[in-house]
N, C-alpha and C positions, 0 to 999 in steps of 0.2 A: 497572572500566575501561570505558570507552568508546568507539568509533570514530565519527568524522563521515564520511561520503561526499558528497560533494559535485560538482555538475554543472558549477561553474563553469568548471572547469579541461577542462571537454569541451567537442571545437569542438562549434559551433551545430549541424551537420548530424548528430551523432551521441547527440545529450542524450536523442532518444525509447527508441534503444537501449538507456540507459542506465540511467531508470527502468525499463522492462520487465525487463531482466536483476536492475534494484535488486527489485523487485517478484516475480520468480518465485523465487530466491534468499533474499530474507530472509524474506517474508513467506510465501505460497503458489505455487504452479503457478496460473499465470493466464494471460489473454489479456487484453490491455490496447491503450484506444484513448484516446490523448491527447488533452483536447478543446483546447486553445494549439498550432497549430505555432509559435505567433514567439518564445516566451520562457516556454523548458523549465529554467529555471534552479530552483536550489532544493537543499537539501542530506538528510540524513536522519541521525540519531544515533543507532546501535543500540549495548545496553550489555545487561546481565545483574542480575537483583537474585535473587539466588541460581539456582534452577535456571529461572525463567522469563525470556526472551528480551522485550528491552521497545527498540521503534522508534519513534522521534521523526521525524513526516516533514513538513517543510513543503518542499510545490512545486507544480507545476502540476496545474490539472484534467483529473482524467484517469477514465478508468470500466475496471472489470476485471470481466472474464468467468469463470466457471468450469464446467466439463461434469463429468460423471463420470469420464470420462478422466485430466484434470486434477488431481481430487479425489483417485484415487488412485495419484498419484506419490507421494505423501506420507502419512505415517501417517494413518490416520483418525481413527484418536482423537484427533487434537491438539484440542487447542479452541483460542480464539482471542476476546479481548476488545480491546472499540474503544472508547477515551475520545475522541470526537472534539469537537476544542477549537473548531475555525475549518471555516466550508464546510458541506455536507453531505454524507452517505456513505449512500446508497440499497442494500440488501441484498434479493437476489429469490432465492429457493431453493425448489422446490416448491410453485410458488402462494404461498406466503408471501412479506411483505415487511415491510424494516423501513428506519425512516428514524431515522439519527444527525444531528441539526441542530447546529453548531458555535452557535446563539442558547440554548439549555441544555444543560445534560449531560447525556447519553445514556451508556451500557451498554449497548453489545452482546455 
């Protein structure tokens, strides 16, 4: 089973809240800076394929932060994989970095 969440039915002035909350909630504790204020539209598909937790997100560009603090609201062991289809998705943690280009497939 699957749920869609979707931005559409959120007035304009509230859509940034709405990722962020979409974003600390399903996926991690972050800090998130929308790079679109004019059209935050976009929906996301989160569903289950046994015990792992799988999010389909197409919406606006956006960058998400994370500290230590952050990091541990939430289990630490969880791990976390990125197939990113479309875009890219920059990852900085400890001097390291990694870049998900939506032009091949990537694994993170």
């Amino acid at each position: 089973m699957s749920v869609v969440l979707s931005a559409e039915g959120v007035p304009a002035q509230a859509r940034g809240d709405f990722w962020r909350d979409l974003l600390n909630d399903a996926i991690v504790p972050c800090e998130v800076r929308i790079d679109s204020a004019n059209d935050l539209r976009g929906e996301a598909v989160a569903g289950a394929v046994g015990q792992v937790q799988v999010l389909d997100v197409v919406g606006p560009g956006m960058r998400a932060f994370r500290d230590r603090r952050l990091i541990r609201q939430r289990d630490p062991e969880l791990a976390g994989l990125l197939f990113q289809v479309q875009g890219d998705a920059v990852f900085e943690q400890g001097g390291n970095r990694a870049v998900a280009a939506g032009r091949r497939p990537d694994l993170l």
